[in-house]
C-alpha positions in Angstrom: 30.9 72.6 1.0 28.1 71.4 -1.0 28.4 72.3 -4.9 24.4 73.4 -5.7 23.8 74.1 -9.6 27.7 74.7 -9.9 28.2 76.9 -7.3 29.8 76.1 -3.8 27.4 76.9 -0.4 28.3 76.2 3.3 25.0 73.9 3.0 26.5 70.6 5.1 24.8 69.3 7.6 21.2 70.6 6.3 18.8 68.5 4.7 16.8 69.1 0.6 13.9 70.7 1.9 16.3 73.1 4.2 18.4 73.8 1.2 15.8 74.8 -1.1 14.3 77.1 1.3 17.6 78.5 2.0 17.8 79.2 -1.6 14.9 80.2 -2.4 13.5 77.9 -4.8 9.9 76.6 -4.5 9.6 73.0 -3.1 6.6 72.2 -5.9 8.1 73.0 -9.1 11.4 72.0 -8.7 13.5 68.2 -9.1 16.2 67.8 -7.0 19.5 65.3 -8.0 22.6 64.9 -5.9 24.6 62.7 -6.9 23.5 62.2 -10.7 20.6 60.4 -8.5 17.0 61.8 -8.7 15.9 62.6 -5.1 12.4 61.6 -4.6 10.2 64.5 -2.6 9.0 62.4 -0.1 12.7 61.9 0.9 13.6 66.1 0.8 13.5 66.5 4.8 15.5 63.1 5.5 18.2 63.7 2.7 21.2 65.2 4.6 23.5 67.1 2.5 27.1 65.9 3.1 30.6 67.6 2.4 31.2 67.3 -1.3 27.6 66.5 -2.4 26.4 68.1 -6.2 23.2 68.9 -6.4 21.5 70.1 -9.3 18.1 71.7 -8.9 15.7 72.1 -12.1 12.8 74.4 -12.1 9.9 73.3 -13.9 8.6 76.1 -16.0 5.3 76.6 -18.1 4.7 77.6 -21.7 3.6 76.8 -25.1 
């Protein structure tokens, strides 16, 4: 199990880019951290999620 924004997913095994489609978020506005690391994009399809991984994903969003 993978913990993603504080909730637990079957998401092992499956790599960022995988995971955020599976999810539904939008590869360009988001930033992606497991680990308390920063996860660079260029690195979302050969970052494999692993058993006990925390992710956070932040959605950039527009205002003013």
């Amino acid at each position: 199990m993978v913990k993603i924004n504080g909730v637990a997913v079957d998401l092992a095994g499956k790599n960022i880019d995988e995971m955020l489609v599976i999810q539904g978020f939008f590869k360009g506005s988001v930033a992606v951290e497991k680990n308390e690391e920063i996860v660079p994009k260029a690195t979302y399809a050969e970052t494999i999620l692993k058993d006990g991984d925390v992710v956070e994903v932040v959605s950039f969003v527009g205002g003013g």
